[in-house]
C-alpha positions in Angstrom: 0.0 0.0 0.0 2.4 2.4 0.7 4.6 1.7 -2.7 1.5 2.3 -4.4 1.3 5.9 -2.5 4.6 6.8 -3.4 4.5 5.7 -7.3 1.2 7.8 -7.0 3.2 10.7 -5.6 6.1 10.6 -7.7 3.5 10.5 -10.5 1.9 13.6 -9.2 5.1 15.6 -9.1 6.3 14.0 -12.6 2.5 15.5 -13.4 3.3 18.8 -11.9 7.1 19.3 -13.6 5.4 18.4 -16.7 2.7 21.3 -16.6 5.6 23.4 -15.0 7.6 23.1 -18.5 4.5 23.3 -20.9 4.2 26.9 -19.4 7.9 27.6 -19.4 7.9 26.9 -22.9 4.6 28.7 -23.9 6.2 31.7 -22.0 9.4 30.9 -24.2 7.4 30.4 -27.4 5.6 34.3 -26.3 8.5 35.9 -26.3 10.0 34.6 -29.4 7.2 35.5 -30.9 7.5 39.0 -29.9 11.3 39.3 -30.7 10.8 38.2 -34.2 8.0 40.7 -35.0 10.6 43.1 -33.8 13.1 41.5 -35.8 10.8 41.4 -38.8 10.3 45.0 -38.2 13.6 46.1 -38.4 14.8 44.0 -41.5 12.0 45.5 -43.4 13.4 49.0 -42.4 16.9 48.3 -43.3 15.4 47.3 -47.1 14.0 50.5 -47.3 17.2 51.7 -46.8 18.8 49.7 -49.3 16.0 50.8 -52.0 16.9 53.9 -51.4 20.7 53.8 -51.3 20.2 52.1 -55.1 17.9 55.0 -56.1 20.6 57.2 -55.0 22.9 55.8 -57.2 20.2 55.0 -60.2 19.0 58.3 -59.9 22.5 60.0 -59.9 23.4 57.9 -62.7 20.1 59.3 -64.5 21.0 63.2 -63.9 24.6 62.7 -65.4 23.3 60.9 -68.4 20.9 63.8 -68.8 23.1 66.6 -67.8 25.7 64.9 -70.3 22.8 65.0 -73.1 22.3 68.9 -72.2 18.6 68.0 -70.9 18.8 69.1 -67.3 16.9 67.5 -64.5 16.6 69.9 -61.3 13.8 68.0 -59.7 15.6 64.7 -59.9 18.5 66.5 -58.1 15.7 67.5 -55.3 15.0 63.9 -55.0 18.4 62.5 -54.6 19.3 65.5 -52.1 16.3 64.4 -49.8 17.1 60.5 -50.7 20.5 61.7 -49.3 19.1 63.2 -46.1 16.7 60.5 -45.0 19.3 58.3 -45.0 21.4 60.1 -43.3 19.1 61.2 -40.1 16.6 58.5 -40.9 18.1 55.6 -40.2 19.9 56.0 -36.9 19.3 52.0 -36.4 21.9 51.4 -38.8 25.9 51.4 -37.5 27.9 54.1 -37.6 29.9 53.0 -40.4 26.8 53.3 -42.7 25.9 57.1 -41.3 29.6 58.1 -41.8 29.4 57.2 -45.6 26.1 58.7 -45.9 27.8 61.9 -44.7 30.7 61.3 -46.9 28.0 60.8 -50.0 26.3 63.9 -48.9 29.4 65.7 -49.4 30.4 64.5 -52.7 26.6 65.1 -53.7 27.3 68.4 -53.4 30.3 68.4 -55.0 28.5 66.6 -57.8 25.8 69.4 -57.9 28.7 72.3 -58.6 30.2 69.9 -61.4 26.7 69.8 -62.9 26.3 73.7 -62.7 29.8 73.8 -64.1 28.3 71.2 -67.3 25.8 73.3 -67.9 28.0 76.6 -68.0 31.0 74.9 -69.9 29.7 71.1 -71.4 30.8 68.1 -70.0 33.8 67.6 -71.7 35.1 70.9 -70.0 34.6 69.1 -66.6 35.6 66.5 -64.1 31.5 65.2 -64.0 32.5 61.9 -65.3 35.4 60.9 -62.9 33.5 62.7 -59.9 30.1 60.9 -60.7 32.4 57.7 -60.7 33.7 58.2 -57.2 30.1 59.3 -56.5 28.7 55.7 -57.9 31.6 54.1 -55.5 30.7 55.5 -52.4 26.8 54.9 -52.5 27.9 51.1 -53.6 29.8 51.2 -50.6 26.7 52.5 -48.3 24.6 50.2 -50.2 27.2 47.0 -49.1 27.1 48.2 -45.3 23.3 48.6 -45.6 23.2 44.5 -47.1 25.7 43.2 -44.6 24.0 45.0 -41.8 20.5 43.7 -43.5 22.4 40.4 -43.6 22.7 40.5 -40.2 19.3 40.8 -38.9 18.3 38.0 -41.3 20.6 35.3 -39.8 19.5 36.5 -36.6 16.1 35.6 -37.4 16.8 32.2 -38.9 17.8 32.1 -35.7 14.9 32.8 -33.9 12.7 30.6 -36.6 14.7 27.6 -35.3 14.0 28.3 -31.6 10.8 28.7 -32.3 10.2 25.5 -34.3 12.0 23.7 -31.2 10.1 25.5 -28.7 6.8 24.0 -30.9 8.3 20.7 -30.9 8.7 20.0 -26.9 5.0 21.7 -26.6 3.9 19.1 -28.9 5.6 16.6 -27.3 4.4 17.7 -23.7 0.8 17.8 -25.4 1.3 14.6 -26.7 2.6 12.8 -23.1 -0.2 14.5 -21.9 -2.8 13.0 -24.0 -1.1 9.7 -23.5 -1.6 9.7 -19.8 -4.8 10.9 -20.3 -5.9 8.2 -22.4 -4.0 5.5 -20.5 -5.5 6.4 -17.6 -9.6 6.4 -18.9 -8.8 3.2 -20.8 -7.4 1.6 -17.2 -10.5 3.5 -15.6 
């Protein structure tokens, strides 16, 4: 009689750890959850910030071509000035590498500007707008590389996160499961 009190009492508390980890891994599973919305969040930020590092450079590319051609663009040079700024005060969540290149770009932007002004007054061939737009087209390759690997970044830490997730699933099916077997076992001995 009294093994039978003690198998029922270690059963009890085997009962009682295994509700114990269901919730610690539902609590898991919760925060997980949250932390790869905010994840999420930030990665689709960071390709915003990559679109618009390319249009920087597309867009720059564009204005030579046309400047080159004698048709002036002044609204595209708007764009690319404000392109410029959001990404440099925009996008503070992005390491300081990036924001010290997007500094450097905005300088050479405006050095690009005065070459244009000078293409217009003299023609291109008069000027340095080739080898300046060049230089220009490096740089905002090079933000748009620390804005990938950065980008990069975030995605492998989510993989991350998937994969704790999907483990985190697995032992709460698995808890379900051993639940429902001891449920089942003990109406069928009932």
């Amino acid at each position: 009689m009294n093994g039978v009190c003690i198998m029922k009492n270690d059963s009890s508390r085997f009962g009682h750890i295994i509700q114990l980890f269901t919730v610690l891994l539902t609590a898991i599973l919760i925060s997980l959850f949250f932390g790869v919305l905010m994840l999420v969040g930030k990665i689709q930020g960071t390709a915003r910030v990559v679109n618009y590092a390319g249009l920087v450079r597309g867009k720059t590319q564009l204005i030579v071509k046309l400047e080159i051609s004698g048709t002036p663009e002044d609204d595209l040079l708007g764009d690319v000035a404000s392109y410029i700024e959001g990404l440099r005060f925009g996008s503070s969540e992005l390491n300081a590498d990036f924001q010290t290149k997007m500094t450097a770009l905005s300088g050479e932007f405006d050095d690009l500007r005065n070459e244009l002004t000078l293409v217009r007054q003299r023609g291109y061939a008069e000027t340095a707008i080739i080898a300046k737009s060049e230089h220009f087209f490096q740089t905002c390759d090079e933000a748009t590389t620390l804005a990938e690997v950065y980008s990069q970044k975030r995605a492998t830490a989510l993989d991350f996160l998937e994969k704790a997730v999907l483990a985190d699933i697995v032992g709460l099916l698995l808890l379900f499961g051993y639940q429902i077997f001891k449920a089942l076992r003990y109406e069928a001995m009932n």
